[in-house]
C-alpha positions, 0 to 999 in steps of 0.5 A: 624187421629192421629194428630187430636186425639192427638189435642183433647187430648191437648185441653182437658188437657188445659181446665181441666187445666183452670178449676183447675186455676179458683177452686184455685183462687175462693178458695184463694178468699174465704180465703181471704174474711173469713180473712177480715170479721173475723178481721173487727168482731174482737174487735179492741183492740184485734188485736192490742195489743202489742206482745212481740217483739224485739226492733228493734234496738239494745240498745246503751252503 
């Protein structure tokens, strides 16, 4: 009775644990998609302006 017991209790954990895999990557599937849609709404201009960056070379003598 007790292996069956301690199966029951491992085959709960498992599917408790499949359901926090699929919350998690639904949730970074909506992140991922409001990213998109809010850059595709973005004026063009705006996301590609240029930052102030480093050459990424150093300059010669």
């Amino acid at each position: 009775m007790y292996e069956y017991e301690l199966q029951q209790s491992r085959s709960a954990d498992l599917i408790r644990r499949a359901e926090h895999e699929r919350l998690v990557r639904e949730a970074v599937r909506a992140r991922r998609a409001a990213r998109r849609e809010a850059a595709r709404r973005a004026p063009e201009a705006e996301s590609h302006t240029r930052r102030f960056r480093r050459d990424r070379f150093a300059r010669t003598a």
